[in-house]
C-alpha positions as CSV (number, residue, x, y, z in Angstrom):
1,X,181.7,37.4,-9.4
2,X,184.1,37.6,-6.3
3,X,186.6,40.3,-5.9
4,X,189.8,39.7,-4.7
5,X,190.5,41.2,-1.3
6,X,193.0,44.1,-2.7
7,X,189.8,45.3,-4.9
8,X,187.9,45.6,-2.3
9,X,186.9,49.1,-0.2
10,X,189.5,52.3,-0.4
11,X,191.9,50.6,1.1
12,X,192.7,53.3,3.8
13,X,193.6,55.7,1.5
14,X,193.4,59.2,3.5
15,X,191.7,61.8,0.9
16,X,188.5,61.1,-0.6
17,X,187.5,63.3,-3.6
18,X,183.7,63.8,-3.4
19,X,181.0,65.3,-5.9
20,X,177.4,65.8,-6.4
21,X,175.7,65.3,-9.6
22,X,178.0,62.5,-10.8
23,X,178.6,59.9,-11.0
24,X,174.4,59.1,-10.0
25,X,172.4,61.8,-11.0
26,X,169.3,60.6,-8.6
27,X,171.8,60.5,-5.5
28,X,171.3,63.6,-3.1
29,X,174.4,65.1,-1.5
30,X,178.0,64.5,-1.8
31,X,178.9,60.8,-3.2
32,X,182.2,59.5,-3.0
33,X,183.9,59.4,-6.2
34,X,187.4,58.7,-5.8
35,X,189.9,57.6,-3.4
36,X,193.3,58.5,-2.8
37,X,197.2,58.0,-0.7
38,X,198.3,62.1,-1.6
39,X,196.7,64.9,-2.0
40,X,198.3,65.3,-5.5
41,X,196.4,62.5,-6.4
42,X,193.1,63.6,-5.3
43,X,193.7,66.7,-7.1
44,X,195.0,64.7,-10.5
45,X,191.5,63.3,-10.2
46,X,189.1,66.1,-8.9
47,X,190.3,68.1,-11.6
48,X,189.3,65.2,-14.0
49,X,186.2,64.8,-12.5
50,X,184.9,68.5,-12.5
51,X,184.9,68.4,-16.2
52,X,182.7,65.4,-16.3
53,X,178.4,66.1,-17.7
54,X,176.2,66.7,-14.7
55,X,179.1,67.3,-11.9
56,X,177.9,70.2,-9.9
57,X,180.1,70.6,-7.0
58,X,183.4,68.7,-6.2
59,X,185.6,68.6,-3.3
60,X,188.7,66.8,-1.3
61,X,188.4,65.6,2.0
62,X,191.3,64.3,4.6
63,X,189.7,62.0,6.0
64,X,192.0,62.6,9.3
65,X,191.9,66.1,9.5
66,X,188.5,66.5,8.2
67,X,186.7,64.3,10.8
68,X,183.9,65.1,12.8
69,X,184.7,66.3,16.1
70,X,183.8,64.2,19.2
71,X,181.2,65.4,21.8
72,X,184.4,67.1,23.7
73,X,185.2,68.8,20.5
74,X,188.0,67.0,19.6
75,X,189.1,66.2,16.5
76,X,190.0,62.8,15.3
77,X,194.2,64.2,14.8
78,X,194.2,65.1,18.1
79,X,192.8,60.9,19.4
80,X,195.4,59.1,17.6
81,X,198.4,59.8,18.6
82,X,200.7,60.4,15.8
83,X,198.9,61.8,13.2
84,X,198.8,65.4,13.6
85,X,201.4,66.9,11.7
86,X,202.3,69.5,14.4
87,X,202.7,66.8,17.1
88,X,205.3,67.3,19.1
89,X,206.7,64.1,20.5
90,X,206.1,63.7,24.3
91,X,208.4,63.9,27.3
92,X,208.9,61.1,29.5
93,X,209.6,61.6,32.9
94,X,211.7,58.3,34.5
């Protein structure tokens, strides 16, 4: 069976909701569960998760904020330019 191409991946949704224990029991460390646009809707679903048999530990990550830091120690918010929400907009000189 072939998926369409709006079925496919997470779509770039920014919060992932992530668990271990469910939904593979075998799996070691955190699995990704759910995707989601708001953190609303990452909590709608990690609070429907949690009560699921065998979930042991669940969590939300932003996968913006949360990203590993470079080598320089800077974080992905701080690379792209635009996504931090304290950025201030830059000054241009003429």
């Amino acid at each position: 069976m072939t998926l369409p191409p709006h079925r496919i991946g997470d779509m770039g949704q920014r919060f992932v909701v992530q668990t271990t224990g469910w939904p593979n029991h075998d799996a070691m460390g955190w699995q990704n569960a759910v995707f989601a646009d708001t953190h609303e809707g990452a909590a709608k679903a990690m609070s429907a998760i949690a009560k699921c048999p065998g979930v042991k530990h669940v969590r939300i990550r932003d996968r913006i904020e949360d990203h590993p830091e470079d080598p320089e120690g800077r974080k992905l918010a701080d690379l792209v330019e635009g996504l931090r929400a304290d950025a201030q907009p830059k000054e241009i000189n003429p």
